[in-house]
C-alpha positions as CSV (number, residue, x, y, z in Angstrom):
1,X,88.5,88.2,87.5
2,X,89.7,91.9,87.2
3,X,87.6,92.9,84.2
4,X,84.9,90.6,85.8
5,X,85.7,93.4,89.0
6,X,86.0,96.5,87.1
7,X,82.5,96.0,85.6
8,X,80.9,95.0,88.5
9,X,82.1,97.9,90.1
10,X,81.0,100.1,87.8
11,X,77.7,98.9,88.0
12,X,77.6,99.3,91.6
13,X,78.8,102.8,91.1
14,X,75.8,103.7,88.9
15,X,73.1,102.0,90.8
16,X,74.4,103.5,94.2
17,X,76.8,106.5,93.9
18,X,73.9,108.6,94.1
19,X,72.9,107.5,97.4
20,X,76.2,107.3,98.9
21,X,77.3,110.5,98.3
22,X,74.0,112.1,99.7
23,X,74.6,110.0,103.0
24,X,78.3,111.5,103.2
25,X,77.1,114.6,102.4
26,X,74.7,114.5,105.4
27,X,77.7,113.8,107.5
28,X,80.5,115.5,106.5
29,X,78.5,118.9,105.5
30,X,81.3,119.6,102.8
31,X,80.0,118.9,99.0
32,X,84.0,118.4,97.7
33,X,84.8,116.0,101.1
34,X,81.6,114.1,100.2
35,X,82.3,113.6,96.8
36,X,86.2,112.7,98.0
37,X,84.5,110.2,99.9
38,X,81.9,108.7,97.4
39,X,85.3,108.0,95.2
40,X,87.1,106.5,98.0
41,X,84.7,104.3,98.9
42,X,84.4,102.9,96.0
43,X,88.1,102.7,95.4
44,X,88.0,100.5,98.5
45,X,85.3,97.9,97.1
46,X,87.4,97.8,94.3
47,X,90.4,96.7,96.3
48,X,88.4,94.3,98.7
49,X,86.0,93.0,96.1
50,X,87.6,89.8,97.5
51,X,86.2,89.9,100.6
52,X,82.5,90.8,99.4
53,X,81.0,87.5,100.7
54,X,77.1,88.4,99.9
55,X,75.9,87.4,103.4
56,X,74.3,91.3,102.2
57,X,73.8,93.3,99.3
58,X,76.3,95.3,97.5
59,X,74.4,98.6,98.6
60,X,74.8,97.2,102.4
61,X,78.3,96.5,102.3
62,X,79.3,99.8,100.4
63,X,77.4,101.8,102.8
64,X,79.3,99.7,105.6
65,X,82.4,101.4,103.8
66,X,81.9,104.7,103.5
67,X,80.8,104.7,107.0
68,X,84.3,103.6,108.0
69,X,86.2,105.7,105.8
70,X,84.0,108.4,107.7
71,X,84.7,107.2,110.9
């Protein structure tokens, strides 16, 4: 399951990190904070790749992320 994780993950990372960043960046206003943030978040997916129940996509629920870690 890990390595299963670890390359899902970095999937993720190169189909959305991209986007993720530019909607931190829009909030935060701080290009090193934002990019803080965009490694954070998906840090955090990492950890709770568990709880990833697909009810939305990956892009959904990483976004859903990065807005807490912002909040």
């Amino acid at each position: 399951m890990s390595e299963y994780r670890k390359l899902e993950i970095a999937d993720w990372y190169d189909q959305h990190s991209k986007s993720i960043l530019s909607f931190i960046l829009l909030m935060v206003k701080d290009y090193q904070q934002a990019e803080d943030l965009t490694h954070d978040t998906f840090v955090k997916a990492y950890l709770y790749h568990n709880s990833f129940n697909q009810h939305s996509s990956e892009r959904t629920w990483l976004f859903s992320i990065c807005s807490q870690l912002n909040g």
